[in-house]
C-alpha positions, 0 to 999 in steps of 0.5 A: 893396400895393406900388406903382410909378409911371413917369414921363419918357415922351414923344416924342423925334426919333431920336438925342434922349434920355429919362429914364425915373423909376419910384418904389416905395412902400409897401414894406417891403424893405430890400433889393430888386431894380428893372427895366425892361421895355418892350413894342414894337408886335407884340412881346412883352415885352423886358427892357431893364435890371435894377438891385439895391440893391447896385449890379449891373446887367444890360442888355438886348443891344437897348439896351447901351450906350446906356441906363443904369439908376441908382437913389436909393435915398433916394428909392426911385426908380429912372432910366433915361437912354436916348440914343440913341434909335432909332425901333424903340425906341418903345414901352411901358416898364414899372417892374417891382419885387421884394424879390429880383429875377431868379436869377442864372441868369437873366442868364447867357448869352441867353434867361433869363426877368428878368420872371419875377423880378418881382412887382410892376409899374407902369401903364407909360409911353409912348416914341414915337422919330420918325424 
């Protein structure tokens, strides 16, 4: 059973910096598909950016520009530096994993389902920005 597990959560004043790490075990993909999600208070989920094991990556609108999706691929890890940050963007922030990842049509223009790309999720990892 694959496995995710996030780390780098905390708390940060408004404008500071975190970086998010989600490490994926117990795979046995060569090629695979990572992203973050993250769940705000009285909001459904958001996609917040997608990276493949090619190199492409896809961000969310609310958070262009100032996050950035990396990976270590050795390490079977995947980053998410986030400056910048804003108090509306506290919330819970998951790992999401899959061996192919969202449709290209999924990207294409506003409103395509990334989640849906998804098999496997992590527990989630806590961001709380103050003001």
């Amino acid at each position: 059973q694959v496995q995710l597990q996030e780390s780098g959560g905390g708390s940060v004043e408004a404008g500071g910096s975190l970086r998010l790490s989600c490490t994926i075990s117990r795979h046995t993909w060569h090629d695979y598909c990572m992203g973050w999600f993250r769940q705000l208070p009285g909001k459904e989920r958001e996609e917040v950016a997608v990276i493949y094991t090619s190199g492409s990556k896809f961000y969310g609108k609310s958070v262009e520009g100032r996050f950035t999706i990396s990976q270590n691929n050795a390490k079977n890890t995947v980053y998410l530096q986030m400056n910048s940050l804003k108090p509306e963007d506290s919330g819970m922030y998951f790992c999401a994993a899959d061996s192919e990842g969202p449709a290209p049509s999924a990207f294409m223009g506003g409103g395509g389902d990334w989640a849906g790309g998804f098999s496997y999720w992590g527990q989630g990892t806590q961001v709380t920005v103050s003001s």
